[in-house]
MDAnalysis code that builds the backbone (N, CA, C; Angstrom):
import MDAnalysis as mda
import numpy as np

u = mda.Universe.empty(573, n_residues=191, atom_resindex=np.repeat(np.arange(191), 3), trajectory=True)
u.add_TopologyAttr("name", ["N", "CA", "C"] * 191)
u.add_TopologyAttr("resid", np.arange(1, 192))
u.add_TopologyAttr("resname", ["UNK", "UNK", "UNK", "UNK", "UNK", "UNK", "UNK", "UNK", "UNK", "UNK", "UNK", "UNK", "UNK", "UNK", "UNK", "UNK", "UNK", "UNK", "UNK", "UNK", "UNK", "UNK", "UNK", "UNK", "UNK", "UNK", "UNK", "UNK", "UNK", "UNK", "UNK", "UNK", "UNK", "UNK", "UNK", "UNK", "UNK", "UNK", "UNK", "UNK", "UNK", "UNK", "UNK", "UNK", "UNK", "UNK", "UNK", "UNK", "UNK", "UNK", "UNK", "UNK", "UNK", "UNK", "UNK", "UNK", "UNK", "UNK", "UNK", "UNK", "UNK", "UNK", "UNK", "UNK", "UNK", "UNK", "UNK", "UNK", "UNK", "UNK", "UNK", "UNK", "UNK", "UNK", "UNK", "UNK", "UNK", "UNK", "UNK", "UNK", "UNK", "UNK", "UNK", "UNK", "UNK", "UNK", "UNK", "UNK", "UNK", "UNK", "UNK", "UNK", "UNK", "UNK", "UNK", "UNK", "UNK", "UNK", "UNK", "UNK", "UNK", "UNK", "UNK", "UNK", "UNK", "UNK", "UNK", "UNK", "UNK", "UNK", "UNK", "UNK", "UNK", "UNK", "UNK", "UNK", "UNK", "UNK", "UNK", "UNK", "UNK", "UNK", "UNK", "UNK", "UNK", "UNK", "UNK", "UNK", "UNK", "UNK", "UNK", "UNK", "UNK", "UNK", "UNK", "UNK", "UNK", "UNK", "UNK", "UNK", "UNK", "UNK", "UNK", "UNK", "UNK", "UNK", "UNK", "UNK", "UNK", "UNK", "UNK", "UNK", "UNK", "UNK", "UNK", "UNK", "UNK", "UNK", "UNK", "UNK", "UNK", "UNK", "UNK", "UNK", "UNK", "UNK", "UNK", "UNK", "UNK", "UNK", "UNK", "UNK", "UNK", "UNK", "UNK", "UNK", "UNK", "UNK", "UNK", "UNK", "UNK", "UNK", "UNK", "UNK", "UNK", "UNK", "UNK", "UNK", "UNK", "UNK", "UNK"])
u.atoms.positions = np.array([
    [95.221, 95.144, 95.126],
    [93.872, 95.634, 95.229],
    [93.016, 94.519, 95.800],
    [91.901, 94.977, 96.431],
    [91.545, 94.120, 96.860],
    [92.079, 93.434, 98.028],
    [92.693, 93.903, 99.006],
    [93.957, 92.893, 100.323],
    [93.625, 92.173, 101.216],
    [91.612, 92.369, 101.149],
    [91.186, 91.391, 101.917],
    [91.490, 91.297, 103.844],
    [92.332, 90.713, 104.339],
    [92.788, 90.279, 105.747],
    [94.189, 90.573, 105.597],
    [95.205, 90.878, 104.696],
    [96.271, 90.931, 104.408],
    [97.411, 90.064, 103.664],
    [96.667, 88.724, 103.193],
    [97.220, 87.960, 103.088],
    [98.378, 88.272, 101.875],
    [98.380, 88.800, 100.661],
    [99.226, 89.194, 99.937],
    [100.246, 90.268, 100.565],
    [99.322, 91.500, 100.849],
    [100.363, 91.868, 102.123],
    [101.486, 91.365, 102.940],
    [101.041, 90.223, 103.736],
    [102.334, 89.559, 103.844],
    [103.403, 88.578, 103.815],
    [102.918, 88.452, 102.187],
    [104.026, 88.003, 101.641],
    [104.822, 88.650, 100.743],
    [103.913, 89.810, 100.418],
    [105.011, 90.689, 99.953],
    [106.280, 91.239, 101.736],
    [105.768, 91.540, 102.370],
    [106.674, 91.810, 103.170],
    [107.795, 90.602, 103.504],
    [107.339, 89.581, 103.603],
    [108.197, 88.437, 103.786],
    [109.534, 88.088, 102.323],
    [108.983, 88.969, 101.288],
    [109.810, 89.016, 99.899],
    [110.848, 90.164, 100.653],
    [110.566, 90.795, 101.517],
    [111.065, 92.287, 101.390],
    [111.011, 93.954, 100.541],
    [109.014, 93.316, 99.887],
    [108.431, 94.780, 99.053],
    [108.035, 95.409, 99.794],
    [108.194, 96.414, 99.545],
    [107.280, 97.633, 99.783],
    [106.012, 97.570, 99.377],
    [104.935, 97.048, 100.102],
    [103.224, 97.126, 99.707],
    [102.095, 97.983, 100.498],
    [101.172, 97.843, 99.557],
    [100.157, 98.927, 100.239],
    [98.909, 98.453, 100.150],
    [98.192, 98.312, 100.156],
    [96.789, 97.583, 100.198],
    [95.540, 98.336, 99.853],
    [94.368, 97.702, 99.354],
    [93.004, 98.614, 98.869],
    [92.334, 97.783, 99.031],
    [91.005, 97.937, 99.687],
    [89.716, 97.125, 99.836],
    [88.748, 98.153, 99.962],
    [87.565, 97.666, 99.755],
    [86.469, 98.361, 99.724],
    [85.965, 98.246, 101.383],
    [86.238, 97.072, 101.806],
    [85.607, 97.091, 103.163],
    [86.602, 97.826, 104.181],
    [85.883, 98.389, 104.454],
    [85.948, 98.968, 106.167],
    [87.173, 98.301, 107.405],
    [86.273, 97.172, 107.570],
    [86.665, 96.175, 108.582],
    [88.062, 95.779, 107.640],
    [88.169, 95.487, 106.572],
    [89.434, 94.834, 106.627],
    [90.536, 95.715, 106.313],
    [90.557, 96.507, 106.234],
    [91.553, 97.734, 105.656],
    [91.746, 98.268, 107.258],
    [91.184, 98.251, 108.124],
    [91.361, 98.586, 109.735],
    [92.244, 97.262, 110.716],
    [91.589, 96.020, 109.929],
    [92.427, 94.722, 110.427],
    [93.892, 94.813, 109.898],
    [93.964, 95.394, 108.585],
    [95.156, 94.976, 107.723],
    [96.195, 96.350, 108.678],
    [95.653, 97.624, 109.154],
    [96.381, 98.608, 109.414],
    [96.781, 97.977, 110.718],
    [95.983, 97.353, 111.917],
    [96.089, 96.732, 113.178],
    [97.397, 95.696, 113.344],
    [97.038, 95.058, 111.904],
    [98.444, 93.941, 111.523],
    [99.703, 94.983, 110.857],
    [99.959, 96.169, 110.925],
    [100.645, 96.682, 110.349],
    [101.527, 96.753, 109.428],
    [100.570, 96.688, 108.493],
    [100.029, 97.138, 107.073],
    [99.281, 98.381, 106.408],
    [100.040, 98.916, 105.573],
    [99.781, 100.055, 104.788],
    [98.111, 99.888, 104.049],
    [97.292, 99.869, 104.388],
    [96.065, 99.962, 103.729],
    [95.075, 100.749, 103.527],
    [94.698, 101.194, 102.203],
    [93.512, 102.386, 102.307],
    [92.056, 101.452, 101.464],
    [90.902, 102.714, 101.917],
    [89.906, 102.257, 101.900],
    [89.738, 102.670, 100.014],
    [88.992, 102.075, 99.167],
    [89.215, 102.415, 97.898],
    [88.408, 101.370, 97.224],
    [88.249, 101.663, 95.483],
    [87.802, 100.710, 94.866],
    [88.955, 100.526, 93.507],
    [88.681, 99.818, 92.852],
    [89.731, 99.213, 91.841],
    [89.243, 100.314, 90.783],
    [88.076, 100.887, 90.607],
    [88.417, 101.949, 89.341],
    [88.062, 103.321, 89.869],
    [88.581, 103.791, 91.037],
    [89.050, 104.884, 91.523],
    [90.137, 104.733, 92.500],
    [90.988, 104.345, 92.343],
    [92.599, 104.160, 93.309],
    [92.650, 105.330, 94.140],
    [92.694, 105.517, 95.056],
    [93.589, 106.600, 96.187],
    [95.026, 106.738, 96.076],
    [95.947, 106.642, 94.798],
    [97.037, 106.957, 94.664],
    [97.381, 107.962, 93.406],
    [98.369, 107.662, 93.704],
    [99.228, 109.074, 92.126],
    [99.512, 108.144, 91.056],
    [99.706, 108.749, 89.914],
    [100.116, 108.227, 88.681],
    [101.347, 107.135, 88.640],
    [101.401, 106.214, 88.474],
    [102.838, 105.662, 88.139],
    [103.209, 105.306, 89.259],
    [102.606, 104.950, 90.401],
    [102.884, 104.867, 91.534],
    [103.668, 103.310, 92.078],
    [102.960, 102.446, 91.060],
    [103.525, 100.869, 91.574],
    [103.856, 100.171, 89.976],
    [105.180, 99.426, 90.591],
    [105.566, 98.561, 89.558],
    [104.760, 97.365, 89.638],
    [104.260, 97.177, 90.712],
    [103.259, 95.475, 90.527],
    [102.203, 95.843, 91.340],
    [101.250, 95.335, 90.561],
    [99.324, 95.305, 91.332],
    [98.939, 94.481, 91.213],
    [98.613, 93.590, 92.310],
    [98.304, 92.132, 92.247],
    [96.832, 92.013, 92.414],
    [95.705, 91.678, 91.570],
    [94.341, 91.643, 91.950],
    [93.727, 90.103, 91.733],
    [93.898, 89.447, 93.193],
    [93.536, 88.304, 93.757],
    [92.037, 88.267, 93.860],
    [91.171, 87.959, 92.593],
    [89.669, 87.487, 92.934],
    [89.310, 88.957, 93.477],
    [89.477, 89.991, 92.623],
    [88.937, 90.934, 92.235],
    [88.112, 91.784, 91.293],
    [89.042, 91.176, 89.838],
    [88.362, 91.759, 89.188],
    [86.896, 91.234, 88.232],
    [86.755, 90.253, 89.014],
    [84.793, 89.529, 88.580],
    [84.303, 90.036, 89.388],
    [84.253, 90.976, 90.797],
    [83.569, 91.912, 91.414],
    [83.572, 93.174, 90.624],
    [84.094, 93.361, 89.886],
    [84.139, 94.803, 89.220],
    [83.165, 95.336, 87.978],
    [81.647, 95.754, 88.139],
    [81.011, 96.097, 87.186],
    [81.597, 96.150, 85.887],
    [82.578, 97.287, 85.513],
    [83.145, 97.699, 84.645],
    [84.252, 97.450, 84.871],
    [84.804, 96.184, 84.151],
    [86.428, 96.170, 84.384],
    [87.103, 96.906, 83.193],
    [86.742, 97.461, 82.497],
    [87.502, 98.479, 81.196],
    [87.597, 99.415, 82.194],
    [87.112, 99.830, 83.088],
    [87.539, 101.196, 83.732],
    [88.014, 100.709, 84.510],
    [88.350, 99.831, 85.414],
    [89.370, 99.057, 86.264],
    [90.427, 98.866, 85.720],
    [90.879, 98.449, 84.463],
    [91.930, 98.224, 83.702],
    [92.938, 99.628, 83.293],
    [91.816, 100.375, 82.918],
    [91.975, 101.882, 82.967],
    [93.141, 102.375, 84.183],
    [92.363, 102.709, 85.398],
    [92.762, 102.386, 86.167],
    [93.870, 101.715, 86.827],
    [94.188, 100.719, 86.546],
    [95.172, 100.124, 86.527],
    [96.288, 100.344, 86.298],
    [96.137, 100.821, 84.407],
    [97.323, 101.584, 84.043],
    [97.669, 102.830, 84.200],
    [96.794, 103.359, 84.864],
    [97.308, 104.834, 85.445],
    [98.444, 104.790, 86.701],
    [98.010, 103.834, 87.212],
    [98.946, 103.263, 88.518],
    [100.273, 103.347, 88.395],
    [100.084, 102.124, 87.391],
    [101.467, 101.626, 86.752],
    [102.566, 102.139, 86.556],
    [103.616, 101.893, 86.783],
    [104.577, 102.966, 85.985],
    [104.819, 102.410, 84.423],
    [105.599, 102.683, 83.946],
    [105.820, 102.067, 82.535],
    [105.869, 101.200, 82.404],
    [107.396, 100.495, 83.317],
    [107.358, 99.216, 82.813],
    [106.787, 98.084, 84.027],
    [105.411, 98.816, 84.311],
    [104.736, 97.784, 85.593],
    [104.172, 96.648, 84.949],
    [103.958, 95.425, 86.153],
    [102.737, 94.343, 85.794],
    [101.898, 94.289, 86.570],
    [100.629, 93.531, 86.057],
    [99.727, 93.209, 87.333],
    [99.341, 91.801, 86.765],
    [99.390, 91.182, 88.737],
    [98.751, 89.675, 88.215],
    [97.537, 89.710, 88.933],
    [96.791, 88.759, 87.722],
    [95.268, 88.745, 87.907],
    [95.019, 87.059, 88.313],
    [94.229, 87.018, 89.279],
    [93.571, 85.671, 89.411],
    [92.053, 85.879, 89.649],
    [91.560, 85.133, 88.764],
    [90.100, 85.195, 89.076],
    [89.498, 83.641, 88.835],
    [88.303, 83.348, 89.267],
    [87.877, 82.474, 88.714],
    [87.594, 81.846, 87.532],
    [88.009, 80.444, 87.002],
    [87.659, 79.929, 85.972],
    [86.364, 79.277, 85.132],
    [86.116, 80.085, 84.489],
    [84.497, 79.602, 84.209],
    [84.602, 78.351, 83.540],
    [85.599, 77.461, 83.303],
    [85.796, 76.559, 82.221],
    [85.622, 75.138, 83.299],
    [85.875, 75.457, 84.709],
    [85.944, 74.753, 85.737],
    [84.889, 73.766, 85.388],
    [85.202, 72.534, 85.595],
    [83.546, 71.656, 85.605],
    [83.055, 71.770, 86.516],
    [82.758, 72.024, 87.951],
    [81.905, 72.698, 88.390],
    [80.628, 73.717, 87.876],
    [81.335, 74.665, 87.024],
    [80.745, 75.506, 86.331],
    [79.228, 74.642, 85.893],
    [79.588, 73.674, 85.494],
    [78.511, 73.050, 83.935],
    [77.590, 72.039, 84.932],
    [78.074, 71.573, 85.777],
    [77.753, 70.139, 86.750],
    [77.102, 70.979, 87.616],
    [77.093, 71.649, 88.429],
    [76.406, 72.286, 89.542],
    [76.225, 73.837, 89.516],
    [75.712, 73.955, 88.676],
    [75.666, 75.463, 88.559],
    [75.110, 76.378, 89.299],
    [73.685, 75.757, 90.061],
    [73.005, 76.223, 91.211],
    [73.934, 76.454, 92.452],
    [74.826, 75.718, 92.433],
    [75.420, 75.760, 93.895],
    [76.516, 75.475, 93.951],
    [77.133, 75.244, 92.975],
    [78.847, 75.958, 92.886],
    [79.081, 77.576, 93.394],
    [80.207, 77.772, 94.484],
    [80.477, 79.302, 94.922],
    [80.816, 79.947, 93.670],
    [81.521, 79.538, 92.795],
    [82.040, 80.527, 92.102],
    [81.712, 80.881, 90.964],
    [80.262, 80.372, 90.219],
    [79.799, 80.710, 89.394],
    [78.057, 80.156, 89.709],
    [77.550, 81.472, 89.707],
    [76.132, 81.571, 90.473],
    [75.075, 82.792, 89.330],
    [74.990, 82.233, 87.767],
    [74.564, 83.149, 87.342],
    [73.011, 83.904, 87.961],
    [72.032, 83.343, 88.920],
    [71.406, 83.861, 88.858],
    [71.493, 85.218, 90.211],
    [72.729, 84.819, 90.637],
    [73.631, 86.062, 91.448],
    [74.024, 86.874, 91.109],
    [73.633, 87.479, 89.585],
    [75.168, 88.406, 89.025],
    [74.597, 89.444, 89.320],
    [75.769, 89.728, 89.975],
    [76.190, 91.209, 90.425],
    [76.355, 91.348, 91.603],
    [75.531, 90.468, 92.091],
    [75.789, 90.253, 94.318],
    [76.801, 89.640, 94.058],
    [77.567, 88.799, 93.117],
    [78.351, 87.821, 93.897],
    [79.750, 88.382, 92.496],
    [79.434, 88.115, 91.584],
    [80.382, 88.200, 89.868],
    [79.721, 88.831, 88.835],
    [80.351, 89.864, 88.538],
    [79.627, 90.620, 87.572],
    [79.985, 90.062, 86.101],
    [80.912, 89.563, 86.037],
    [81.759, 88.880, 84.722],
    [82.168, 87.447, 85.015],
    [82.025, 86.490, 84.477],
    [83.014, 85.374, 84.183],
    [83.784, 85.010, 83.195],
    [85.164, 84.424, 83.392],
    [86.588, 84.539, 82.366],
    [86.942, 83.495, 82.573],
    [87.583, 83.366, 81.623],
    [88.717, 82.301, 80.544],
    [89.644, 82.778, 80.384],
    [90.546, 82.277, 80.271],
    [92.411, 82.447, 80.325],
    [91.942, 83.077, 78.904],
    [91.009, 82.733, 77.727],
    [90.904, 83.488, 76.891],
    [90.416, 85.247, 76.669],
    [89.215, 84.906, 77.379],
    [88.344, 86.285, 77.300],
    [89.143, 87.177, 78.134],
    [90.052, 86.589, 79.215],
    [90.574, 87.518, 80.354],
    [91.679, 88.380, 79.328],
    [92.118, 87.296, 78.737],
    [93.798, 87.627, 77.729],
    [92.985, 88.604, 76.507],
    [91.866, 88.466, 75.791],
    [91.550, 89.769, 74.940],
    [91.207, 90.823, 75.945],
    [90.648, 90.336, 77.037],
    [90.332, 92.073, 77.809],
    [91.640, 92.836, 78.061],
    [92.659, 92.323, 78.756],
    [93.939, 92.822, 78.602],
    [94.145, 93.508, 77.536],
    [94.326, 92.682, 76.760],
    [95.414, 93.022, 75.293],
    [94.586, 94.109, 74.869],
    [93.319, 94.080, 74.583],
    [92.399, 95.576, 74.252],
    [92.382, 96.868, 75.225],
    [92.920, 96.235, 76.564],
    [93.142, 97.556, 77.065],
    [94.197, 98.024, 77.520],
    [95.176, 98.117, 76.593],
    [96.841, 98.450, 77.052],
    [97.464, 97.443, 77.753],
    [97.965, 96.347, 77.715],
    [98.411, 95.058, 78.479],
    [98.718, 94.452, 77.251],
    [99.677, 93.153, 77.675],
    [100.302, 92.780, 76.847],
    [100.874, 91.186, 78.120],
    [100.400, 89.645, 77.847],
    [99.758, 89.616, 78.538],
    [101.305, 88.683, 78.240],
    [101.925, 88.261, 79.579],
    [102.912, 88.008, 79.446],
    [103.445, 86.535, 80.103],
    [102.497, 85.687, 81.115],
    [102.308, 84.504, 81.409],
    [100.813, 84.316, 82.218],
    [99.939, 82.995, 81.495],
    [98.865, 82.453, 81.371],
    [98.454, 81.629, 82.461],
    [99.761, 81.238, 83.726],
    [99.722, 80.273, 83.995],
    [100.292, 80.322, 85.310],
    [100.598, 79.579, 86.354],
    [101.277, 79.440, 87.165],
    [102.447, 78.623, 87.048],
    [102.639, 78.002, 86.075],
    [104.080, 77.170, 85.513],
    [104.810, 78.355, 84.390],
    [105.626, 78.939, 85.492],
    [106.826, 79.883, 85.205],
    [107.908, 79.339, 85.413],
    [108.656, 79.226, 84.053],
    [110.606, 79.144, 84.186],
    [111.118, 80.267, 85.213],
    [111.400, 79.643, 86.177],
    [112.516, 80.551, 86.792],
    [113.832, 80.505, 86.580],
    [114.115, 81.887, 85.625],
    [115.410, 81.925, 85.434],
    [116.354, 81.921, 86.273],
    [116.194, 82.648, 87.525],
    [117.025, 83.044, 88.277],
    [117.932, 81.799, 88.690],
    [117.561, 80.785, 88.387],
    [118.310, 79.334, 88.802],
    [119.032, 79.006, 87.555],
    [119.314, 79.590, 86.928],
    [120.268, 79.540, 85.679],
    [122.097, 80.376, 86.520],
    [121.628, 80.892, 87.391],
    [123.255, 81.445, 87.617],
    [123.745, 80.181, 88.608],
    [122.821, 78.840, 88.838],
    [122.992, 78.320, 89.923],
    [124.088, 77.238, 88.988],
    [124.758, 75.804, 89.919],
    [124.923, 75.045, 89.541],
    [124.171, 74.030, 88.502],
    [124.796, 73.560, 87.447],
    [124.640, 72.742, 86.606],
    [123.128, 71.480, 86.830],
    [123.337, 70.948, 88.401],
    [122.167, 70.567, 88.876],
    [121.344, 71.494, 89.187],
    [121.090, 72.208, 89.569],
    [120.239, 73.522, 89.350],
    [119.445, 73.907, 88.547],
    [119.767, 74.183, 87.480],
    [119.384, 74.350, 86.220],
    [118.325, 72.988, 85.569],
    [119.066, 71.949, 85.672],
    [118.298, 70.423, 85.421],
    [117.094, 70.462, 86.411],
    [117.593, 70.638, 87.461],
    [116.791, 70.302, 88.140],
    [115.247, 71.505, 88.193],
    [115.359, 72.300, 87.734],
    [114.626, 73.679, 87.204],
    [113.998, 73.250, 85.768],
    [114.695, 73.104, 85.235],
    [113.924, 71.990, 84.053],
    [112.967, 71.088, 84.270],
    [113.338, 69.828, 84.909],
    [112.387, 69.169, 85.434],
    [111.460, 69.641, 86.041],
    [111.390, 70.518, 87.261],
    [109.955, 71.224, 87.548],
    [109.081, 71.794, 86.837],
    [109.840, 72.339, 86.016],
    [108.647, 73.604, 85.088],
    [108.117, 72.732, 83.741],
    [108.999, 71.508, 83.378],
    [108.409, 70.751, 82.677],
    [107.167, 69.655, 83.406],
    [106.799, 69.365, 84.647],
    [106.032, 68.476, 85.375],
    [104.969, 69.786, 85.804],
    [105.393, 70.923, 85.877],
    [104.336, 71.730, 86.283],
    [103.649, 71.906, 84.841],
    [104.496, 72.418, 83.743],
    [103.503, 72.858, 82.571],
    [102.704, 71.567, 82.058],
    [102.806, 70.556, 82.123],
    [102.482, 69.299, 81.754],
    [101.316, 69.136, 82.928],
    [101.359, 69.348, 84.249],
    [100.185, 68.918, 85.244],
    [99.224, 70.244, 84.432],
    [99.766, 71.643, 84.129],
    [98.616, 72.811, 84.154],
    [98.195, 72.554, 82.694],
    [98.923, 72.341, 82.285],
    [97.703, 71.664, 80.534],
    [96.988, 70.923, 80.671],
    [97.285, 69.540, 81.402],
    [96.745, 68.330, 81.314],
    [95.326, 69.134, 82.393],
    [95.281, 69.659, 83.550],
    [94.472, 70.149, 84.214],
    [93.586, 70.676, 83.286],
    [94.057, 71.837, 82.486],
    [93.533, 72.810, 81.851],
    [92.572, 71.788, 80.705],
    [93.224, 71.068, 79.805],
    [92.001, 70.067, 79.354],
    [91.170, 69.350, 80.011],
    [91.282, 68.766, 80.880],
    [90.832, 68.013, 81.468],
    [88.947, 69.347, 82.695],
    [89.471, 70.099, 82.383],
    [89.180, 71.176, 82.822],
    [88.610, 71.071, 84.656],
    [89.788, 70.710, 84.954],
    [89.839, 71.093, 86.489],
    [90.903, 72.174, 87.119],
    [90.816, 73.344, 86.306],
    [91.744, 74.423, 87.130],
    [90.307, 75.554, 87.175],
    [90.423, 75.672, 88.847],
    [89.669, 76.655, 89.485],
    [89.576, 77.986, 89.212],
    [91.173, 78.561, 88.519],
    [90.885, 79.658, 88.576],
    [92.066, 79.976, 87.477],
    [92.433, 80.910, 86.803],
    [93.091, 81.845, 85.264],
    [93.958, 82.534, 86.343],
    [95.387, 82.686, 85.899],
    [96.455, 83.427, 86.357],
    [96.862, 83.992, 85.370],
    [97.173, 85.393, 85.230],
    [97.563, 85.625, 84.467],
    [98.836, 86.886, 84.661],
    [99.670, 87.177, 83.824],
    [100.848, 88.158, 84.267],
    [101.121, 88.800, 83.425],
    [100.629, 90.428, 83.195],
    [100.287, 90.999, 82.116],
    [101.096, 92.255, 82.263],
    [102.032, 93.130, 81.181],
    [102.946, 93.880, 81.335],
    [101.501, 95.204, 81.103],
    [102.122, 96.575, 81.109],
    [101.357, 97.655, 80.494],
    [102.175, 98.056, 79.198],
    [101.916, 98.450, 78.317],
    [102.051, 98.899, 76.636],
    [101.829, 100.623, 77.260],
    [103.067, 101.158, 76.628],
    [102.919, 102.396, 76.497],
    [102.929, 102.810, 77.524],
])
């Protein structure tokens, strides 16, 4: 949701998914079809699709544009099939930016709200909005174990260790320190 110029677009194609795209604008849902790409014109809490339609909905710095994200979430899980996810990135209000320049930091502009962010989130507030609305919130972070390197060789595996231990260790230490820009999050649907 949200596909912007296409950029998730194509990297899902470069994975080899099947994707489809939603923006509110005009112009880019016509760029994204030009780059040939599946894209319709739409908003995040009225979808142009059928029930159960996608196993993953990725909403990249979407949903702090969304008046009502309970009906976006809504939404969401109508999409879904059962056992779908959607990953959310939005901005981090915890950012020091936030507190240090508040006038003129892009991404948090309270006396903008609603031209620019209707909501601002925390890996916290984002994780109760989930969990209260059918989600079940399943990684916080961008430091994910990849299993899939467990069928690999012995160095493989170590060596998979070591990353996800230097990544979870940089995204905490970030996360206190509070220089992460923005909340990732990877949230299953319940029910």
């Amino acid at each position: 949701m949200g596909c912007s110029l296409g950029y998730v677009l194509e990297g899902a194609r470069r994975l080899g998914l099947a994707s489809t795209g939603v923006d509110i604008s005009e112009y880019a849902v016509n760029l994204c079809v030009e780059r040939g790409y599946e894209a319709k014109v739409g908003r995040v809490d009225q979808l142009p699709y059928p029930t159960k339609e996608f196993d993953v909905v990725v909403l990249k710095h979407v949903l702090e544009h969304t008046p009502q994200p309970t009906v976006a979430l809504e939404e969401l899980r109508r999409v879904l099939n059962p056992d779908g996810v959607v990953l959310i990135a939005v901005p981090d209000l915890r950012y020091w930016k936030g507190d240090v320049m508040r006038k003129t930091y892009r991404y948090f502009r309270p006396d903008d709200l609603g031209a620019q962010h209707y909501v601002y989130y925390t890996a916290k507030t984002l994780t109760r909005l989930l969990e209260t609305n059918g989600f079940a919130v399943r990684h916080t972070s961008k430091a994910v174990f990849r299993n899939h390197q467990a069928a690999r060789s012995l160095a493989h595996r170590l060596w998979e260790l070591f990353r996800y231990g230097i990544l979870r260790t940089w995204v905490a230490l970030g996360s206190s320190l509070r220089l992460q820009r923005e909340v990732y999050l990877l949230a299953s649907k319940l029910g």
